[in-house]
N, C-alpha and C positions, 0 to 999 in steps of 0.2 A: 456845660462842661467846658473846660481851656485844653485848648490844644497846645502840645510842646512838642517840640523841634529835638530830636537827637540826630547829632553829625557824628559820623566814624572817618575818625583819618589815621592816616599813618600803618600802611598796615606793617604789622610784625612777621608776619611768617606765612609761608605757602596756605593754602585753603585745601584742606581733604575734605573728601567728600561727605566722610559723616560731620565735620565742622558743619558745611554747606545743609546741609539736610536738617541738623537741628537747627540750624538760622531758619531756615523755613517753616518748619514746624512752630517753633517761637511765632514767628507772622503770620501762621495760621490760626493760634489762640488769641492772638491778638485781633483777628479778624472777627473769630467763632466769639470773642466779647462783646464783636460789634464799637469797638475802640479805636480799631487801626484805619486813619485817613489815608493815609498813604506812604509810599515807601520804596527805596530802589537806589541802585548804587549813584557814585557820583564818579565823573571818570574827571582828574585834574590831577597834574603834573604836582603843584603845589600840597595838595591831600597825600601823595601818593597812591592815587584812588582812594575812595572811602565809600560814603553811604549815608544814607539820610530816612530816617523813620519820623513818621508825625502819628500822633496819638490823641485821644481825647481822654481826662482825667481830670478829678477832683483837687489838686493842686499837687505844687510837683514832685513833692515826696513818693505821693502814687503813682507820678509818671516812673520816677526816676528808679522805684521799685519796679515797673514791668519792665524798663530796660535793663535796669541791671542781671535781668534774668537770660536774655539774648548770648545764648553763644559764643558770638563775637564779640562782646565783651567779657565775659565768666571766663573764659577760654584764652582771652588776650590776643583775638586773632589783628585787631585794630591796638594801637600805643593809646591815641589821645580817642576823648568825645566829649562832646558840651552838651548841656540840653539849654532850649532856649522858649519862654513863652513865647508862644504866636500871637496875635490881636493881626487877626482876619480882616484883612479889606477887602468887604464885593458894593454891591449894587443896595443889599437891603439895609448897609450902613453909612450910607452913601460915600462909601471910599472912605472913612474916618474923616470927612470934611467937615461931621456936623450938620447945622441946621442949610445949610450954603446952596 
């Protein structure tokens, strides 16, 4: 599976609590899929605060289907978001160095 990158900036408008609640419940289905790598706000002046979710899916239409499912976008609680692939650098690909 490809991991993608979704960034929340710009927020639009106060956060109530039931906004708040179904955002988490969203990243709890996404957990109970066994999909969700990770996830958690971003704090930057620049963002206006925002947020950041990573996923794992079959290409990015399916990603960009589970996100557009997220509250704070359906809801508009963020203006802007991007989704981005990820190509994962660790140890057992040797940092994307290759044979080196």
């Amino acid at each position: 599976m490809i991991k993608y990158v979704l960034i929340l900036k710009n927020r639009k408008k106060s956060l109530t609590e039931d906004l708040l609640n179904g955002h988490v419940e969203h990243l709890k289905n996404l957990d109970n899929a066994g999909i969700l790598v990770l996830c958690g706000p971003l704090k930057d002046i620049e963002f206006n605060d925002g947020g950041m979710v990573i996923i794992e899916a079959n290409d990015k239409k399916e990603a960009e289907n589970y996100f557009l499912k997220d509250p704070f976008i359906s809801e508009e609680y963020f203006g802007d978001y991007s989704i981005y692939e990820l190509t994962e650098a660790n140890k057992a690909n040797n940092w994307l160095m290759g044979d080196k």
